[in-house]
C-alpha positions in Angstrom: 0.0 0.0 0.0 0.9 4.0 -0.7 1.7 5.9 1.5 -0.8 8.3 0.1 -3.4 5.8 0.4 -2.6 6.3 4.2 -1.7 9.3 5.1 -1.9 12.6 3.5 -1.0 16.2 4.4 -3.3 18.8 3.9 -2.9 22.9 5.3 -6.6 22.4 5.9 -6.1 20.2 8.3 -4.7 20.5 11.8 -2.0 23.0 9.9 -0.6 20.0 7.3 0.2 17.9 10.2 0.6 14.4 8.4 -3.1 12.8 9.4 -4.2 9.0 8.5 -6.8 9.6 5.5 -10.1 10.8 6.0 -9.7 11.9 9.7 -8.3 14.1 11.3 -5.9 12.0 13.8 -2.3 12.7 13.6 0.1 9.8 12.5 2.4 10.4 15.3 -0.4 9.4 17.5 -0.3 5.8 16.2 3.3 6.2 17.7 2.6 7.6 20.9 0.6 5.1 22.0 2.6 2.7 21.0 5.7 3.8 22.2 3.6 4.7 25.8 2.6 1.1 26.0 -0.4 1.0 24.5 -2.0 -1.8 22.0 -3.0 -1.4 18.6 -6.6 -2.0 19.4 -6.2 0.6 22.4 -5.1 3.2 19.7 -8.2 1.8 17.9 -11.1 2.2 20.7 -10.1 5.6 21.3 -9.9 7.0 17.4 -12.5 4.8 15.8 -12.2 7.1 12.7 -8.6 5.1 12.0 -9.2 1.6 10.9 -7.4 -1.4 11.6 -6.0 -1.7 7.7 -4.9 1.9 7.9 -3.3 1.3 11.4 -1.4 -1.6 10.1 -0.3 -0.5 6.9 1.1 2.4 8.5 2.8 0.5 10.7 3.9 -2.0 7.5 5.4 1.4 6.0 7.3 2.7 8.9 9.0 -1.1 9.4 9.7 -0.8 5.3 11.1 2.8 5.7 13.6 1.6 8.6 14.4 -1.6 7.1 15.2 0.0 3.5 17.2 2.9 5.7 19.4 -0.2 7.6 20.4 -1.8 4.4 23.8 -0.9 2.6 24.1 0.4 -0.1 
């Protein structure tokens, strides 16, 4: 999946900060909870706007991004 199909910037919304499409919930909340501890499906009760495939692929395309960066060249 695209990025794009994920998560989009718009100035419109919450000043361009990168949001998961067709909400207005911040990417970088997906990571806060996780990082504080919290499941996936605790991210998922509290911003039932996100859904699981757009959780997940998110999370698919921040493990390709970091595996991609670890690689040599």
């Amino acid at each position: 999946m695209k990025l794009a199909a994920v998560i989009h910037s718009d100035p419109e919304i919450l000043g361009g900060t990168p949001v998961f499409v067709g909400t207005r919930v911040p990417a970088q909340t997906l990571f806060d909870y996780l990082e504080g501890g919290d499941s996936l499906d605790e991210f998922l009760d509290q911003f039932p706007t996100v859904s699981r495939a757009q959780a997940i692929a998110a999370l698919e395309l921040a493990k390709e991004s970091v595996l991609t960066g670890a690689r040599p060249s």
